[in-house]
ZARO-664491 format. One line per field, with one value per atom (N, C-alpha, C, O): residue number from 1; residue in one letter; atom name; x, y, z. Coordinates in nm, 4 decimals. Last residue first. Layout:
BEGIN
nr: (NUM	...)
rest: (A	...)
atom: (CA	...)
px: (X	...)
py: (Y	...)
pz: (Z	...)
END
This chain:
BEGIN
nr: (100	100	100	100	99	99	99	99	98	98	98	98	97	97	97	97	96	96	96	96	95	95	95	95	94	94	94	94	93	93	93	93	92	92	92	92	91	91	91	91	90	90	90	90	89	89	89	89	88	88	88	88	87	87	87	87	86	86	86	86	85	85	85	85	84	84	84	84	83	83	83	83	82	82	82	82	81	81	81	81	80	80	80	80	79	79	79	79	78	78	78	78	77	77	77	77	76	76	76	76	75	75	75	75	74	74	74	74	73	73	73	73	72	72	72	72	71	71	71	71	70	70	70	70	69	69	69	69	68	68	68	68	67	67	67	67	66	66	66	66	65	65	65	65	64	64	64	64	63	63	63	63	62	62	62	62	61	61	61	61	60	60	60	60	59	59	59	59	58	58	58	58	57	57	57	57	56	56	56	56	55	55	55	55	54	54	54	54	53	53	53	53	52	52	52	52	51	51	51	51	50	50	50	50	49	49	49	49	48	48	48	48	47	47	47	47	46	46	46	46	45	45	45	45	44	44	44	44	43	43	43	43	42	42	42	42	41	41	41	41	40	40	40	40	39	39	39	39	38	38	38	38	37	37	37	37	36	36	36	36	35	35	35	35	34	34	34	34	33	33	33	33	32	32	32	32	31	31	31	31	30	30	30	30	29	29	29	29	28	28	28	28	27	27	27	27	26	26	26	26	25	25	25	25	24	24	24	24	23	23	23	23	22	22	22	22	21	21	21	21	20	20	20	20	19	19	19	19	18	18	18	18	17	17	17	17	16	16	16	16	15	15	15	15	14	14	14	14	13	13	13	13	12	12	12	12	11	11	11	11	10	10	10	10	9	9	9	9	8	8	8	8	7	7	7	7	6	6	6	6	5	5	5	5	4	4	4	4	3	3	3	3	2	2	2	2	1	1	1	1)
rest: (X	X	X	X	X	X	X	X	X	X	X	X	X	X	X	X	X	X	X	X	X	X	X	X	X	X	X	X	X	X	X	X	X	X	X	X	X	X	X	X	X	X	X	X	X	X	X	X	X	X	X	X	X	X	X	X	X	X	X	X	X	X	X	X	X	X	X	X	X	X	X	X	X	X	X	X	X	X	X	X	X	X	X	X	X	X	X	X	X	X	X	X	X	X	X	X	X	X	X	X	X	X	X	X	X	X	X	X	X	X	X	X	X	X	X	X	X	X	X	X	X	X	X	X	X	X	X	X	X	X	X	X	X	X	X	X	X	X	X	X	X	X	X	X	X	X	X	X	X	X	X	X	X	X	X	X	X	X	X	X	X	X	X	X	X	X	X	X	X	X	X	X	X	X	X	X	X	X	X	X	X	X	X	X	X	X	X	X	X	X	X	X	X	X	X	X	X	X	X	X	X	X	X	X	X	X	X	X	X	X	X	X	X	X	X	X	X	X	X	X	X	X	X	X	X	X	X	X	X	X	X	X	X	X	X	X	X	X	X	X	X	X	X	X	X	X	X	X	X	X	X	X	X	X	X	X	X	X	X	X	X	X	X	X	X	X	X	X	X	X	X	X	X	X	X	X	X	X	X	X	X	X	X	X	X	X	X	X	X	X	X	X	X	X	X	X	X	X	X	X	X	X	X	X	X	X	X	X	X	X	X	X	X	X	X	X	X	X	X	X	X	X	X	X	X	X	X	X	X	X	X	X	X	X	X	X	X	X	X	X	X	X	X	X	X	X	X	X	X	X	X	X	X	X	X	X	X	X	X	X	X	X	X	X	X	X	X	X	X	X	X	X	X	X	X	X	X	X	X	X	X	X	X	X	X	X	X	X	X	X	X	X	X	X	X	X	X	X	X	X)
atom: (N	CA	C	O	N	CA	C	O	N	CA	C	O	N	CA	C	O	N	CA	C	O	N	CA	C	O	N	CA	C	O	N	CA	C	O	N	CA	C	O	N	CA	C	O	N	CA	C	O	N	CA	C	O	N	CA	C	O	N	CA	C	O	N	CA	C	O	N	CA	C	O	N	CA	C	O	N	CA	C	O	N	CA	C	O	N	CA	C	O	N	CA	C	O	N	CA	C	O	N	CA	C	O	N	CA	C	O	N	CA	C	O	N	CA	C	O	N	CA	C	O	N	CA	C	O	N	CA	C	O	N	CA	C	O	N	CA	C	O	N	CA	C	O	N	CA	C	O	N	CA	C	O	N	CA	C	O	N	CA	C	O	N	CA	C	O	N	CA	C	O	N	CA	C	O	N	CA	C	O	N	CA	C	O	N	CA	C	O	N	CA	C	O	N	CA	C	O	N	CA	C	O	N	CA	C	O	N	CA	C	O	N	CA	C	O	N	CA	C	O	N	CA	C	O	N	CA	C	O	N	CA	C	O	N	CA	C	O	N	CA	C	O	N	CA	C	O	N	CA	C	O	N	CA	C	O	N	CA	C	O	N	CA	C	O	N	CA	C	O	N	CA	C	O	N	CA	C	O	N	CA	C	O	N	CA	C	O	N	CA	C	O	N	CA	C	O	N	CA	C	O	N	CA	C	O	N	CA	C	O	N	CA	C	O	N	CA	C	O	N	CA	C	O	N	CA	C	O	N	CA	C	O	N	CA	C	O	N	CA	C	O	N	CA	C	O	N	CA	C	O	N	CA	C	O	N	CA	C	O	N	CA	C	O	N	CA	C	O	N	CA	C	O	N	CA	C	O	N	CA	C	O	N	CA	C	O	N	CA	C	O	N	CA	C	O	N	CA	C	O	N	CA	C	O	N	CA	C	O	N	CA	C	O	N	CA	C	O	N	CA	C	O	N	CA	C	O	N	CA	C	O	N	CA	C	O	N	CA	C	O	N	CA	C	O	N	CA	C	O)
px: (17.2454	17.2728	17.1717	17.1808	17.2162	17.3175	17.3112	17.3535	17.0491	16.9614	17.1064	17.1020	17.1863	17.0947	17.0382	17.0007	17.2392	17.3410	17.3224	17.3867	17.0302	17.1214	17.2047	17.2187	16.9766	16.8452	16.9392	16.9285	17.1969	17.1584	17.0719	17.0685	17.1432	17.2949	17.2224	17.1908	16.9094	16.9179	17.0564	17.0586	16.9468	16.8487	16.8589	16.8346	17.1486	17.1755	17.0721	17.0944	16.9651	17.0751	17.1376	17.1689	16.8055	16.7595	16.8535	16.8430	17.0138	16.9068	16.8303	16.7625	17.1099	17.1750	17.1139	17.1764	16.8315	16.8980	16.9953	16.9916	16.8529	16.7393	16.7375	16.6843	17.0182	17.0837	16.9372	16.9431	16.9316	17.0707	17.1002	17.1895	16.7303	16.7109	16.8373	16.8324	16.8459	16.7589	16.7349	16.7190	17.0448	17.0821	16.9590	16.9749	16.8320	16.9007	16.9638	16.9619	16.5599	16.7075	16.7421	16.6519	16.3332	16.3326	16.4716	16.5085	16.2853	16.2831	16.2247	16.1325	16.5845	16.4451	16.4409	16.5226	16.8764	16.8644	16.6455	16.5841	17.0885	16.9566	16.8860	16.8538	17.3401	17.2937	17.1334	17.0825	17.6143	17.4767	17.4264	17.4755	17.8944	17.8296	17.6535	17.6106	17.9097	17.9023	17.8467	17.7559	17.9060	17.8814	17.9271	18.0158	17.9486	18.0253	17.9444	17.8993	18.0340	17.9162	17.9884	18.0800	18.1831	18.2186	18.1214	18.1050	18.1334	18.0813	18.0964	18.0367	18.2613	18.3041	18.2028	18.1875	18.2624	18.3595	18.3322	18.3603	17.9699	18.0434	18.1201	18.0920	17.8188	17.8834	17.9260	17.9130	17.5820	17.5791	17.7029	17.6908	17.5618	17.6561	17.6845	17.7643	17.4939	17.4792	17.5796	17.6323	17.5731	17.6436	17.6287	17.6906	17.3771	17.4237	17.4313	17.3390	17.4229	17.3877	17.4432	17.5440	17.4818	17.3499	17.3367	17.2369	17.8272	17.6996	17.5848	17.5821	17.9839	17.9048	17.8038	17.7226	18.2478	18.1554	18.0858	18.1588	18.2752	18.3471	18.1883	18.0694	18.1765	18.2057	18.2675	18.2885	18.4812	18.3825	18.3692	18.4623	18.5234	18.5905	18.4882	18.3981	18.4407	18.4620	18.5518	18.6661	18.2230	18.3607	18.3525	18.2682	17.9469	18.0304	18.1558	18.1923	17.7173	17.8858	17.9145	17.8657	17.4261	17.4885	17.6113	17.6163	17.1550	17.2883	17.3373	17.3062	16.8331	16.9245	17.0655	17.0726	16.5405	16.6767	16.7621	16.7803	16.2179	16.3348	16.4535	16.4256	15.9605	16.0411	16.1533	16.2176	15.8175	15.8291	15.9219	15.9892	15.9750	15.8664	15.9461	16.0572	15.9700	16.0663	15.9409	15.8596	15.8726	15.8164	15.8990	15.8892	15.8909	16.0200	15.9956	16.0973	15.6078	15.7719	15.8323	15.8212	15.5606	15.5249	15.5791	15.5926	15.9086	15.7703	15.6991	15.7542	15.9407	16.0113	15.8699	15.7675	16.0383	15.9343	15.9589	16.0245	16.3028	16.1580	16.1294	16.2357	16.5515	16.4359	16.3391	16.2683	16.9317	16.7750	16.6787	16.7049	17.2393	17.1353	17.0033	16.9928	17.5797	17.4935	17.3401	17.3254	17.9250	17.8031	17.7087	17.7247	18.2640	18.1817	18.0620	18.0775	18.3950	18.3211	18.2367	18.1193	18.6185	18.4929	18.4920	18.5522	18.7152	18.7512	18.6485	18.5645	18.6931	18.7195	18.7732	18.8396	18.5596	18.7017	18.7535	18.8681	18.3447	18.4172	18.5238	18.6061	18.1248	18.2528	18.2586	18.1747	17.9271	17.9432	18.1152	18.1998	17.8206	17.8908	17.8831	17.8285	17.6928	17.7892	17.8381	17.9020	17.5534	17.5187	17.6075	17.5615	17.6830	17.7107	17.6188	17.6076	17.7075	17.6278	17.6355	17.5516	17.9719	17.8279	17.8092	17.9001	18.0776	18.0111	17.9716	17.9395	18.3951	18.2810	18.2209	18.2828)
py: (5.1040	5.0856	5.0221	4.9986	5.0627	4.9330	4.9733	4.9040	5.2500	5.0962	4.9948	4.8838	5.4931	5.4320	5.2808	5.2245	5.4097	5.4737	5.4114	5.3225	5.3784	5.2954	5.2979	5.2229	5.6450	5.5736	5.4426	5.3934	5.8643	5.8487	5.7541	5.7531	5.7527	5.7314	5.6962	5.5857	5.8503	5.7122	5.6800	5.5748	6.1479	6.0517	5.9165	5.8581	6.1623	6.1623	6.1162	6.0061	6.1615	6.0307	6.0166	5.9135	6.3361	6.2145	6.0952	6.0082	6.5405	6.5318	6.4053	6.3973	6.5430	6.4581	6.5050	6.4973	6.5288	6.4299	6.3820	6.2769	6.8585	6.7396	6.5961	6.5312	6.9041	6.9016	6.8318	6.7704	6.8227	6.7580	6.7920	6.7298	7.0351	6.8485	6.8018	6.7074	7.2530	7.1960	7.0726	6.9996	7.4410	7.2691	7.1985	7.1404	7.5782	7.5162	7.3846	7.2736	7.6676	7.6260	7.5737	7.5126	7.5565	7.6855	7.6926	7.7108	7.5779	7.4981	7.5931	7.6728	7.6989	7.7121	7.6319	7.6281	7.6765	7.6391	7.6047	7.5222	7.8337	7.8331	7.8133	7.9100	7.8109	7.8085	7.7984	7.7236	7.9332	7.8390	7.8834	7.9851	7.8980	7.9287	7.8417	7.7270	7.9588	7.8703	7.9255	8.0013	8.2666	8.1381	8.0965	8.1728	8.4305	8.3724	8.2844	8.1976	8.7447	8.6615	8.5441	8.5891	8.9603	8.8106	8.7384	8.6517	9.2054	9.1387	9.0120	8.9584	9.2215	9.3271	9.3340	9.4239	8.9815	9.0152	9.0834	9.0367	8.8126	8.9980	8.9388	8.8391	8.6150	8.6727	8.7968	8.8880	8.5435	8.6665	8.6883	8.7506	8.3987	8.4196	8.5743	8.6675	8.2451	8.3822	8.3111	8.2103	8.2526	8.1765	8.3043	8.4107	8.1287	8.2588	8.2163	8.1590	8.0222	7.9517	8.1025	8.1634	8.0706	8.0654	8.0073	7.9388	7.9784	8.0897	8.0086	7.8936	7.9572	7.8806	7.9858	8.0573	7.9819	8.0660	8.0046	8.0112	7.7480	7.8475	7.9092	7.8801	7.8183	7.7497	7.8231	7.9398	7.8838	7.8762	7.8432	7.8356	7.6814	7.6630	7.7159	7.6347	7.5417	7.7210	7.7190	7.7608	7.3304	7.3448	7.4648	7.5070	7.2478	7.1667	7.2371	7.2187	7.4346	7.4293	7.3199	7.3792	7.3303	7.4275	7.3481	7.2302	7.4270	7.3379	7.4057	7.5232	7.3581	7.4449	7.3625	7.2428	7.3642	7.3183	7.3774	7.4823	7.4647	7.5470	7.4082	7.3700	7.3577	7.2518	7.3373	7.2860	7.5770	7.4725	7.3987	7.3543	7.9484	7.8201	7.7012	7.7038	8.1587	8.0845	7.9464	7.8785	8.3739	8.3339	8.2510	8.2840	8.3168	8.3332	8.3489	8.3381	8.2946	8.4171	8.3846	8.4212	8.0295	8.1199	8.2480	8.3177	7.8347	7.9159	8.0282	8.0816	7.5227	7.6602	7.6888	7.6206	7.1613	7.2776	7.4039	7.4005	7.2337	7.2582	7.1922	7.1758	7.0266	7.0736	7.0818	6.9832	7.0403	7.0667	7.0799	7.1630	6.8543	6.9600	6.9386	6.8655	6.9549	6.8632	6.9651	7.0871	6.9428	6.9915	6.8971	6.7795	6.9993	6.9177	7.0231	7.1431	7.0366	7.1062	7.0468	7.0409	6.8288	6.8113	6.9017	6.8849	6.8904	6.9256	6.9221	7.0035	6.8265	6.6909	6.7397	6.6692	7.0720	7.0577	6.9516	6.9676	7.0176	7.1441	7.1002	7.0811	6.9165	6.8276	6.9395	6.9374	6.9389	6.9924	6.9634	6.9872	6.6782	6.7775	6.8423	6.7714	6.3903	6.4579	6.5932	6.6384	6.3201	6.3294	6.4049	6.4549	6.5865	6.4614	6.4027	6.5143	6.7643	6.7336	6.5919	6.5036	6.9050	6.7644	6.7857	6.8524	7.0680	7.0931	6.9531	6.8867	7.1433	7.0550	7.0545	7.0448)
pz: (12.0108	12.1475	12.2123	12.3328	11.7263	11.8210	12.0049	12.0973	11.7195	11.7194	11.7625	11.8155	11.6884	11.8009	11.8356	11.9385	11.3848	11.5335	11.6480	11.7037	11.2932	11.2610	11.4211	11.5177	11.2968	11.3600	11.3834	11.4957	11.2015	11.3275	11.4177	11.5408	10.9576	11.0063	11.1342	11.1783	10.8600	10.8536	10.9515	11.0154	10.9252	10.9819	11.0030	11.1086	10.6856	10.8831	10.9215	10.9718	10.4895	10.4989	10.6416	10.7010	10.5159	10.5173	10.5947	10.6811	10.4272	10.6020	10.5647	10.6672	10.2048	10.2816	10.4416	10.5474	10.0238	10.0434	10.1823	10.2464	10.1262	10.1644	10.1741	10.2642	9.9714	10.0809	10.1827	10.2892	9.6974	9.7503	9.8963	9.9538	9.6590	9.7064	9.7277	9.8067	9.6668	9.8207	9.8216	9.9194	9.5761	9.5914	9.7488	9.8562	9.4342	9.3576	9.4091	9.3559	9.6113	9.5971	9.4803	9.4231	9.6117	9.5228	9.4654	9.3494	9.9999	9.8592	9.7657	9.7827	10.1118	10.1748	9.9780	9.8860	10.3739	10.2322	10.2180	10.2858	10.5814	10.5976	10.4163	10.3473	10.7369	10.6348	10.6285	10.7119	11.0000	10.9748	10.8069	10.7580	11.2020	11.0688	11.0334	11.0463	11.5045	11.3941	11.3342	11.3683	11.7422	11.6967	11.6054	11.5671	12.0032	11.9416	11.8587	11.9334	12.2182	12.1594	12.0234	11.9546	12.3145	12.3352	12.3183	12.4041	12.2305	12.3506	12.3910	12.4844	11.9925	12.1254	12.2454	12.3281	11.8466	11.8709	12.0346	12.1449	11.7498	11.8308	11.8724	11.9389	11.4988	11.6230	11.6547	11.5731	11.3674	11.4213	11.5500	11.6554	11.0021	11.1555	11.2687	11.2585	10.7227	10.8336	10.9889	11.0361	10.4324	10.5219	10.6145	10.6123	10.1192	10.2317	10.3673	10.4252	9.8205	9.9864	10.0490	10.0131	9.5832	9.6267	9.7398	9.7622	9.6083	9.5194	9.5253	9.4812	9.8638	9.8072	9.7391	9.7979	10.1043	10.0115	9.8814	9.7824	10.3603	10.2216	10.1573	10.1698	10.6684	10.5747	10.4041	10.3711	10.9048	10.8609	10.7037	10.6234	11.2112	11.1406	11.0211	10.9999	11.4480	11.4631	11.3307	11.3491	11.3348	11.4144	11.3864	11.3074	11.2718	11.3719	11.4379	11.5540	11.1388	11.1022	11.2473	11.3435	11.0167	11.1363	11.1130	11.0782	10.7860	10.8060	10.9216	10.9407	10.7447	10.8231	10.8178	10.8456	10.5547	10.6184	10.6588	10.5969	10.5275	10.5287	10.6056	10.7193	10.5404	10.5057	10.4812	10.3897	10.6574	10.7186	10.6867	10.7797	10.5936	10.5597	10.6581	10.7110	10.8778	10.8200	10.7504	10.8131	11.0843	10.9510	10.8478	10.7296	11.4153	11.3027	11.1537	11.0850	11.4206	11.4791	11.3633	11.2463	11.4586	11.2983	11.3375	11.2370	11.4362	11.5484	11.4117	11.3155	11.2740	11.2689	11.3580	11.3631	11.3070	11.2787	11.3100	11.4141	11.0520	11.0913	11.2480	11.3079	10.9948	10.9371	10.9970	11.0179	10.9899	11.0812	11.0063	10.9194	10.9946	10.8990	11.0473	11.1458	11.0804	11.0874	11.0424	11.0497	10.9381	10.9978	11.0151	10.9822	10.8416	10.9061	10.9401	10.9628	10.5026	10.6391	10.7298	10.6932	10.3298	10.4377	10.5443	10.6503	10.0367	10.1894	10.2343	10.1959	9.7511	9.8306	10.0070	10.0831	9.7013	9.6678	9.7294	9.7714	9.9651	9.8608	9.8234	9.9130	10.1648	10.0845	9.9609	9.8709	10.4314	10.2715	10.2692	10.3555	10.6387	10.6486	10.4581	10.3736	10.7058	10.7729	10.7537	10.8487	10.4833	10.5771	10.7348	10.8375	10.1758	10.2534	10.3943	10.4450	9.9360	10.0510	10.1355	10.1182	9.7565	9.7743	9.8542	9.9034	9.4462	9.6238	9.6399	9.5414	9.3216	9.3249	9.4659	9.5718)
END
């Protein structure tokens, strides 16, 4: 079972921590506007999800390194659920801020 969480994708009740991005993208990059982005939190990568493609350009043999990222564009199958949970960090994060 997948969910989308504000915090992270929840597989099999195992929380991949991440945090989501939407836009504005450079017209370079030709990426549509409302494209979401999940980025992995931990060097830890994410599981294999049919219809999400899990890019990651690290090298090894230059010591280049990153997180797993996702890149979910609308059309998706899970774009309103992961649209849902970029809302719901929004709300976390405004909440967040407002005690300080």
């Amino acid at each position: 079972m997948i969910k989308f969480m504000w915090n992270g994708i929840k597989v099999d009740s195992k929380l991949h921590r991440a945090h989501y991005s939407k836009g504005p993208y450079t017209a370079q990059s030709k990426i549509p506007q409302d494209t979401i982005t999940i980025y992995a939190k931990d060097c830890e990568s994410f599981p294999e999800i049919e219809g999400l493609q899990i890019k990651n350009d690290s090298d090894s043999m230059t010591d280049y390194f990153e997180k797993d990222r996702i890149r979910v564009q609308q059309g998706n199958k899970y774009y309103n659920a992961v649209n849902e949970a970029w809302e719901k960090q929004g709300e976390h994060n405004k909440a967040r801020f407002q005690k300080k």
